[in-house]
Backbone as a ProteinNet text record, in pm:
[ID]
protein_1_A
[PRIMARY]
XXXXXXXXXXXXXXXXXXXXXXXXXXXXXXXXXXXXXXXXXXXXXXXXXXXXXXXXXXXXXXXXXXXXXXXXXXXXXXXXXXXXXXXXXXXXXXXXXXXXXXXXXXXXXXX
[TERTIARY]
-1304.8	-1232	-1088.7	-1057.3	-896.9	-854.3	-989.8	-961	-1002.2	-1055.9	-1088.3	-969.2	-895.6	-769.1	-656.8	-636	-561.7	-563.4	-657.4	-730.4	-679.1	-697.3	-677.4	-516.3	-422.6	-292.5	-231.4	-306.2	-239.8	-252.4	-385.6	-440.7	-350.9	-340.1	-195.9	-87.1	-37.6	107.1	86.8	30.8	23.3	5.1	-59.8	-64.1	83.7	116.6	242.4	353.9	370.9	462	456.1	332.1	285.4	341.1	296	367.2	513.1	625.3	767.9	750.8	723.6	766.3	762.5	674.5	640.3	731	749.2	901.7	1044.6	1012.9	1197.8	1124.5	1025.4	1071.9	1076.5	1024.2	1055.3	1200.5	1230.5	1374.4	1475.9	1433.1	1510.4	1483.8	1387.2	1347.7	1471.3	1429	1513.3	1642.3	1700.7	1862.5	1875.9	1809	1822.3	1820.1	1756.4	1744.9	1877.6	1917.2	1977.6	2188.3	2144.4	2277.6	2274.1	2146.5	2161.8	2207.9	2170.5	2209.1	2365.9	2399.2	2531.3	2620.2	2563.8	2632.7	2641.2	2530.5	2484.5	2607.8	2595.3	2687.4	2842.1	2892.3	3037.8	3097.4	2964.3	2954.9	2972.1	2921.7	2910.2	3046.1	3107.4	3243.9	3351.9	3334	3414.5	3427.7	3265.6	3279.9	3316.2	3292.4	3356.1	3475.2	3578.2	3721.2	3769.2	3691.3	3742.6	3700	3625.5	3583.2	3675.1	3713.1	3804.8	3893	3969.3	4089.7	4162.8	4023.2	4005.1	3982.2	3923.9	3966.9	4079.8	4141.7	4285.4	4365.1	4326.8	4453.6	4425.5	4286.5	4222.8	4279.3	4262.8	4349.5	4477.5	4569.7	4739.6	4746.2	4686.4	4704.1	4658.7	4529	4510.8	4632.6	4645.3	4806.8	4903.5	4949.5	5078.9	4988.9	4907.4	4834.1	4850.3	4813.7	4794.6	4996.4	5071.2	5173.1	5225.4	5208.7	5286.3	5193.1	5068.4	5015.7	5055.8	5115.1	5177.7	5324.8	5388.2	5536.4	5501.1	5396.4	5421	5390.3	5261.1	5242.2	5344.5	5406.9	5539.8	5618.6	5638.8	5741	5665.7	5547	5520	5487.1	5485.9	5537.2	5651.7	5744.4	5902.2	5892.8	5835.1	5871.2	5777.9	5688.9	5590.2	5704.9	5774.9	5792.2	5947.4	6035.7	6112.8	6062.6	5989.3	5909.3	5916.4	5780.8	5813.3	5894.5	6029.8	6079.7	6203.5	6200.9	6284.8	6192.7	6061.7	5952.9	5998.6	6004.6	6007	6173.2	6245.5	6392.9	6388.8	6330.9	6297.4	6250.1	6156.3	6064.3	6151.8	6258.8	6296.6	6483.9	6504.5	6631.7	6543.6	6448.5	6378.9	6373.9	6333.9	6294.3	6459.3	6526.8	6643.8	6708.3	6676.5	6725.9	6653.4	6533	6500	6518.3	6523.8	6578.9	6728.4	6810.3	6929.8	6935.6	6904	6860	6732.3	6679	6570.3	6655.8	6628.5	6681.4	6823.6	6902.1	7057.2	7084.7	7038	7086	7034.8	6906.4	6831.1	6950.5	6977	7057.7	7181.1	7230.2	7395.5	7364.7	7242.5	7230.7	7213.3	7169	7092.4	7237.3	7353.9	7495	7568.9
-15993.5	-15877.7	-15910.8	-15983.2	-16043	-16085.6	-16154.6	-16230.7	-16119.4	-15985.7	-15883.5	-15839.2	-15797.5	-15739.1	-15787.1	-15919.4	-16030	-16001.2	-16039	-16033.1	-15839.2	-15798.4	-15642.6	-15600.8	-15692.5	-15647	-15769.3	-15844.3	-15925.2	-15861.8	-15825.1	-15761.8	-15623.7	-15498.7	-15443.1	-15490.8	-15590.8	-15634.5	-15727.7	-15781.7	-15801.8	-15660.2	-15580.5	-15429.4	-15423.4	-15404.3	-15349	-15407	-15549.4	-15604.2	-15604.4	-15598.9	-15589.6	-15437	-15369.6	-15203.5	-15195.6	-15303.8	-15282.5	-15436.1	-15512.1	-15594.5	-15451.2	-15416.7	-15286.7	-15205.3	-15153.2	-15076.4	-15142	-15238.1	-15315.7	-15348.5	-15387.1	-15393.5	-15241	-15148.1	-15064.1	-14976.9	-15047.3	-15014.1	-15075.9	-15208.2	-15307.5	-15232.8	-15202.9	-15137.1	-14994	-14923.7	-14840.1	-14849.3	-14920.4	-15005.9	-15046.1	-15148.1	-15186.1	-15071.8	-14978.9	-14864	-14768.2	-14736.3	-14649.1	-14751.5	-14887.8	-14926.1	-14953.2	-14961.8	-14963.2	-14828.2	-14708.6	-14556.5	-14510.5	-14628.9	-14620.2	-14670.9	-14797	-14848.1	-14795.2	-14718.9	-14633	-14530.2	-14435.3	-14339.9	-14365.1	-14458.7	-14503.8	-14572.8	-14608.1	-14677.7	-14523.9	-14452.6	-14288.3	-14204.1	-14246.7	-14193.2	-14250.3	-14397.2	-14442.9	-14386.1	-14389.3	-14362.9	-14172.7	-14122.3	-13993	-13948.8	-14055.1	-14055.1	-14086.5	-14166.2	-14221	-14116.5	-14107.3	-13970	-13794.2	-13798.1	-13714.1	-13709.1	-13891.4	-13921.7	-13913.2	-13915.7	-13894.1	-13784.3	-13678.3	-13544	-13508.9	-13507.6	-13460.7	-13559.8	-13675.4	-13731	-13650.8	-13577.9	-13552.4	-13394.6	-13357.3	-13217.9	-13198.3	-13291.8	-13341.1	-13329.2	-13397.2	-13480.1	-13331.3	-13275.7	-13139.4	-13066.7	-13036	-12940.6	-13009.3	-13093.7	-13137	-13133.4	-13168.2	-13121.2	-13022.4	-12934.2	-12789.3	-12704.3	-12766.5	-12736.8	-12793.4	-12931.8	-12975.9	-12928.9	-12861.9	-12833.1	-12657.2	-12618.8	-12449	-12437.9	-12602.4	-12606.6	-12641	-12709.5	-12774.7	-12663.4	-12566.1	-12451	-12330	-12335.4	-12259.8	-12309.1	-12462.8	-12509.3	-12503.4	-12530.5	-12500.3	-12350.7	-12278.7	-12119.8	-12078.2	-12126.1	-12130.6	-12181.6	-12316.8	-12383.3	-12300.4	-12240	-12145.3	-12075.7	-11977.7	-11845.3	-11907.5	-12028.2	-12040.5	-12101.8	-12103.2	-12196.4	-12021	-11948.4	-11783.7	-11732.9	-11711.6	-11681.3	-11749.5	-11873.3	-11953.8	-11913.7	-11911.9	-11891	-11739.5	-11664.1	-11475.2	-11475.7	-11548.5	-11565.7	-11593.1	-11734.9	-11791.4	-11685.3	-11606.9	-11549.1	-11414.5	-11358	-11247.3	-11282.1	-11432.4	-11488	-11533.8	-11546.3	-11561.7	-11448.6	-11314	-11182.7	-11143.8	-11143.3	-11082.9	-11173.4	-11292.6	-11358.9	-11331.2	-11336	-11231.7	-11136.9	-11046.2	-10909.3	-10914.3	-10959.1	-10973	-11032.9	-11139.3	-11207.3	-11108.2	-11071.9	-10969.3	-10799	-10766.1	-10607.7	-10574.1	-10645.3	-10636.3	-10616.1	-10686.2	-10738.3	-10580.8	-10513.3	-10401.1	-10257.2	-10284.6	-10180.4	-10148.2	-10292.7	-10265	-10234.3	-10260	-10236.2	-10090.9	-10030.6	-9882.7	-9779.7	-9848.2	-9797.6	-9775.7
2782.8	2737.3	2702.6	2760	2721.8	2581.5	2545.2	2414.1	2277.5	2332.3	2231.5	2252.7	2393.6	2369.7	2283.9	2324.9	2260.3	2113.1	2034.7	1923.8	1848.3	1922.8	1895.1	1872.6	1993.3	1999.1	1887.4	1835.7	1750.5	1628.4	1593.1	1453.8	1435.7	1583	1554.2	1553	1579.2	1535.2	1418.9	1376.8	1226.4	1142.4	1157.6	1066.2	1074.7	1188.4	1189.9	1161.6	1140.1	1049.8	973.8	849.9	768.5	687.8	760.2	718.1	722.9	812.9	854.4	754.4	669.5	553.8	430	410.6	322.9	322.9	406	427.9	441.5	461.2	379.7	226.5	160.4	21.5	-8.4	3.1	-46	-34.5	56.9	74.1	7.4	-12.1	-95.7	-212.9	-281.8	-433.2	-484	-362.5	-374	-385.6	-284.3	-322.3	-447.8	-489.2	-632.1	-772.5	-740.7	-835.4	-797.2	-679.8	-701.7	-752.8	-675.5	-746.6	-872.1	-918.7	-1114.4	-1158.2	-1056.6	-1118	-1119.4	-996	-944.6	-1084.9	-1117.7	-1227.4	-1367.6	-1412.3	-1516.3	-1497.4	-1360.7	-1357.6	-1357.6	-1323.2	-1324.7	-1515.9	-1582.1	-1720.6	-1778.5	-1754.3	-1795.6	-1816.6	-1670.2	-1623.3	-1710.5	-1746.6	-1825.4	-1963.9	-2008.7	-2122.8	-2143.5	-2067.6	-2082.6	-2089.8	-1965.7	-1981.1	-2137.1	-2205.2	-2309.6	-2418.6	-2403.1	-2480.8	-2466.1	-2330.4	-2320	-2390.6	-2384	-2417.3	-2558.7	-2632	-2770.4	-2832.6	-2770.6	-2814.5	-2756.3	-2696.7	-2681.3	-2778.5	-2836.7	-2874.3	-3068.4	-3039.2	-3182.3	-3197.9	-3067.1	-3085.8	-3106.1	-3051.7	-3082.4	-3236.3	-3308.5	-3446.5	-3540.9	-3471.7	-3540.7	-3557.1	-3427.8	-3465.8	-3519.9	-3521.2	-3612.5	-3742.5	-3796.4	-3905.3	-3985.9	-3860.5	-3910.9	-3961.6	-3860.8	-3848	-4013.9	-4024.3	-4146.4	-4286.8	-4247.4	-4344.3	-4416.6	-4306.2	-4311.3	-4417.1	-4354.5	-4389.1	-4566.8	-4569.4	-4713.6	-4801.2	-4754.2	-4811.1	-4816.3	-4744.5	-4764.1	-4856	-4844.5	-5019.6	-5115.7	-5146.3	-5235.8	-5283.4	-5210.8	-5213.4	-5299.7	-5184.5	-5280.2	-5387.7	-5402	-5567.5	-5667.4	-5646.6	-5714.9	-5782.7	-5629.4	-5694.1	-5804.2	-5753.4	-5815.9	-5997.8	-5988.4	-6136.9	-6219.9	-6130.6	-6212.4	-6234.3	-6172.6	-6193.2	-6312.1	-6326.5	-6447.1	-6584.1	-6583.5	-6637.9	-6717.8	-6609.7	-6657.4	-6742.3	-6645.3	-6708.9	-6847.7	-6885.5	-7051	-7142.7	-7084.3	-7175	-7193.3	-7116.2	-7164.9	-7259.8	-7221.6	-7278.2	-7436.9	-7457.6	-7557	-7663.4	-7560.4	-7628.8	-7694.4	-7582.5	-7651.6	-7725.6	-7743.3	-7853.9	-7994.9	-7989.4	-8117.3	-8127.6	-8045.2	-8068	-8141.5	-8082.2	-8142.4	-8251.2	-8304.7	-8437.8	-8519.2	-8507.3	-8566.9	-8588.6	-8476.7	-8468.5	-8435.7	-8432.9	-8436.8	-8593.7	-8693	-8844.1	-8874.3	-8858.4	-8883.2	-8805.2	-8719	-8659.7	-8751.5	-8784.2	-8851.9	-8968.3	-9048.8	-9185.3	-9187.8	-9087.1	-9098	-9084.4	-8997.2	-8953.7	-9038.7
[MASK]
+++++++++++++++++++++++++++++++++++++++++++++++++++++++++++++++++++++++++++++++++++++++++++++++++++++++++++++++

């Protein structure tokens, strides 16, 4: 009976190292996966900071954009209205120059 016991408490402690090797690789497995997730997630973090970093530096550049794009539309506003108005000036220093050369000569003749 000794050598069935023997035989019995060996065959459970082989199972059972057998099951506690099994359970460190799977523990090892798991380590290895979750520090690849670790590394994935920190590669992530980076690239998001940088991605942050770049819409804010994209939103900066918008507004001065937008800002120098208001100012230029405003001069060219002004230079518009100053063009019409040299424009309306010509065309009525024009009129009364024919008028006066045309209907001045007609006025004094009729006097």
């Amino acid at each position: 009976m000794s050598r069935s016991a023997s035989r019995s408490a060996a065959t459970t402690s082989q199972a059972s190292n057998e099951k506690t090797q099994k359970i460190l690789n799977d523990v090892e497995e798991v380590k290895g996966v979750m520090t690849k997730n670790i590394d994935v997630l920190l590669q992530n973090h980076d690239k998001l900071e940088n991605l942050e970093a770049a819409s804010s530096d994209m939103q900066h550049h918008a507004s001065v954009f937008k800002k120098q794009a208001t100012s230029v539309k405003r001069a060219m506003w002004c230079k518009n209205c100053k063009l019409m108005i040299i424009i309306i000036l010509i065309v009525v220093a024009v009129l009364l120059a024919i008028g006066i050369v045309v209907i001045l000569p007609l006025v004094l003749k009729f006097t």
